[in-house]
C-alpha positions in Angstrom: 33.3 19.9 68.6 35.2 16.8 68.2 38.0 16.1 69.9 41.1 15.7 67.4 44.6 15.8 66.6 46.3 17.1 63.7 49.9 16.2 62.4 52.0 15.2 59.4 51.5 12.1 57.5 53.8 9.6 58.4 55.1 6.7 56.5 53.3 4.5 59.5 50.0 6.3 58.7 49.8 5.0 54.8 48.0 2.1 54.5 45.4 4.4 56.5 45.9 7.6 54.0 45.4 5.5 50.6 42.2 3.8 52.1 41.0 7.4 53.0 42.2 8.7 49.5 40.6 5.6 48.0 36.6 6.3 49.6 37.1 10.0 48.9 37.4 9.1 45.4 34.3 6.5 45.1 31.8 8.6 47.4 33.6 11.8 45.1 34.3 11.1 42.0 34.0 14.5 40.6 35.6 16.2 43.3 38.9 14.7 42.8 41.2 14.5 39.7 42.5 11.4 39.8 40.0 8.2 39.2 39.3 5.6 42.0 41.2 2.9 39.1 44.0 5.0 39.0 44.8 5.3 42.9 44.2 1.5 43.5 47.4 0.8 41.6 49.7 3.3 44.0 50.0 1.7 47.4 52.9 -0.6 46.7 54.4 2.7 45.1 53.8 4.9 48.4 55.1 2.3 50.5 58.6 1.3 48.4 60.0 5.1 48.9 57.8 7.4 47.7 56.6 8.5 50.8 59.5 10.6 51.0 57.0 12.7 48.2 54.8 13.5 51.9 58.3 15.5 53.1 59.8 18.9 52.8 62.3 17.5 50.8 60.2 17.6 47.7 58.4 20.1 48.9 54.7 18.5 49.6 53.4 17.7 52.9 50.1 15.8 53.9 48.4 16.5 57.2 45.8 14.5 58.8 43.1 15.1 61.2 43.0 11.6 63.6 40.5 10.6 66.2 41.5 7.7 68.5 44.5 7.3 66.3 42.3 6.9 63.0 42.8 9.1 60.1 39.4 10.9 59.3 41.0 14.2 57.6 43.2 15.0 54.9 44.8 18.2 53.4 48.1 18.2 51.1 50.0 21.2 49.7 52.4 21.4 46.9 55.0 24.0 45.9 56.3 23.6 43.0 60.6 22.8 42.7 61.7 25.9 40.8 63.6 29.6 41.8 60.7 31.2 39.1 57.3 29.3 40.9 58.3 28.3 44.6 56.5 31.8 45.5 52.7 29.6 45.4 52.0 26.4 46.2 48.7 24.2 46.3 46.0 22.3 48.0 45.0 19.2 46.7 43.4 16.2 48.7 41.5 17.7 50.9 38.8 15.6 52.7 36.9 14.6 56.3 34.9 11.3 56.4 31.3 12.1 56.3 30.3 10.7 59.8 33.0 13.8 61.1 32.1 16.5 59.1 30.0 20.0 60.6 32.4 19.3 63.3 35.6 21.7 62.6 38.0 19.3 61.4 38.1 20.8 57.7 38.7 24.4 59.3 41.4 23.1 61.3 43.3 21.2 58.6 42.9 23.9 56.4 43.7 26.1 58.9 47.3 23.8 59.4 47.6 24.0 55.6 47.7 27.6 55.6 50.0 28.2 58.1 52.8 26.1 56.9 52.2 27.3 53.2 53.4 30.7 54.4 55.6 30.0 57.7 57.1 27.1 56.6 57.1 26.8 52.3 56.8 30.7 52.4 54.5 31.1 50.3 53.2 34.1 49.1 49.9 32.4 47.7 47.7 29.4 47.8 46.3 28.2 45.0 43.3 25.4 44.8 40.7 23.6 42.3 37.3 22.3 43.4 34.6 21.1 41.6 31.9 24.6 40.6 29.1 22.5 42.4 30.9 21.6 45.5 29.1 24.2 47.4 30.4 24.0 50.8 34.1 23.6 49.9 33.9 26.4 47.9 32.0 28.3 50.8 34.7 26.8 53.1 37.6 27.9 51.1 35.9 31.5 51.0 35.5 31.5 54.7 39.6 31.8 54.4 39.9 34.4 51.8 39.9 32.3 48.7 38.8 33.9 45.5 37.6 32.3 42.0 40.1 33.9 39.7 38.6 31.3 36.9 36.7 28.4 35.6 37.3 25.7 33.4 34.7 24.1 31.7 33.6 20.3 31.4 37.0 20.1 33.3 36.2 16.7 34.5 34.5 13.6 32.8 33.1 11.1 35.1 30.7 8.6 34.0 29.6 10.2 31.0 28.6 14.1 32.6 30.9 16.5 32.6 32.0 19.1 35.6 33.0 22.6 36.1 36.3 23.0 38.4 36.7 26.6 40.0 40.1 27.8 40.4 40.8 30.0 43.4 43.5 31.6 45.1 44.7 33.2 48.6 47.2 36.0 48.7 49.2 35.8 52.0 
């Protein structure tokens, strides 16, 4: 296993976290929801303030997995601003570089992502989308007690073929 450390996003860490987000999405299309044209247009928006969006305050927070002070790993989680849905939240963005996968770093962040969901966001459940074909996420994701409650059909349209997305949830 590599050797790797795992923290919050940091406003410092951006530039490296949007060129991450950025290869996910053109190696990935169709394991993402937003497009590789629509993310090249929010850096300058990350960088004049909305980073705060990475915080507690609004309730998301990013973590990253870093080797020799390089991001290589990402995992986000949302919980939604409201007395009647603050009881879930989500994972969205979740991705290792290929050269570092098989390695443990997409246990641990998921692993991270978990915790805080229900330590810190006390959450009561997780819940996540990935693509039906994206085999070893969804194995991944099942490894940790995530269940397909659902799946939406032709949920994504990328290049003229349509993809399945499978929704699943964790009850902590």
């Amino acid at each position: 296993m590599i050797n790797a450390s795992f923290r919050q996003i940091k406003i410092s860490d951006i530039r490296q976290f949007y060129h991450l987000r950025l290869e996910a999405l053109e190696k990935y299309p169709s394991n993402f929801k937003a497009s590789l044209a629509e993310e090249k247009n929010i850096i300058n928006f990350l960088i004049k303030g909305v980073i705060g969006f990475f915080g507690n305050k609004n309730k998301v927070v990013c973590f990253g997995a870093f080797i020799d002070g390089k991001i290589v790993g990402t995992v986000a989680l949302h919980q939604i601003k409201s007395a009647k849905l603050e009881h879930y939240c989500e994972i969205w963005g979740m991705y290792v570089k290929e050269n570092y996968r098989n390695q443990a770093l997409g246990k641990q962040l998921l692993e991270i992502a978990i915790n805080h969901a229900e330590m810190e966001l006390r959450c009561s459940f997780i819940n996540l989308v990935v693509e039906s074909n994206n085999i070893p996420a969804k194995n991944l994701y099942e490894t940790y007690g995530f269940k397909v409650w659902g799946t939406q059909h032709k949920a994504l349209r990328v290049g003229g073929f349509f993809y399945d997305e499978s929704h699943m949830f964790l009850t902590l």
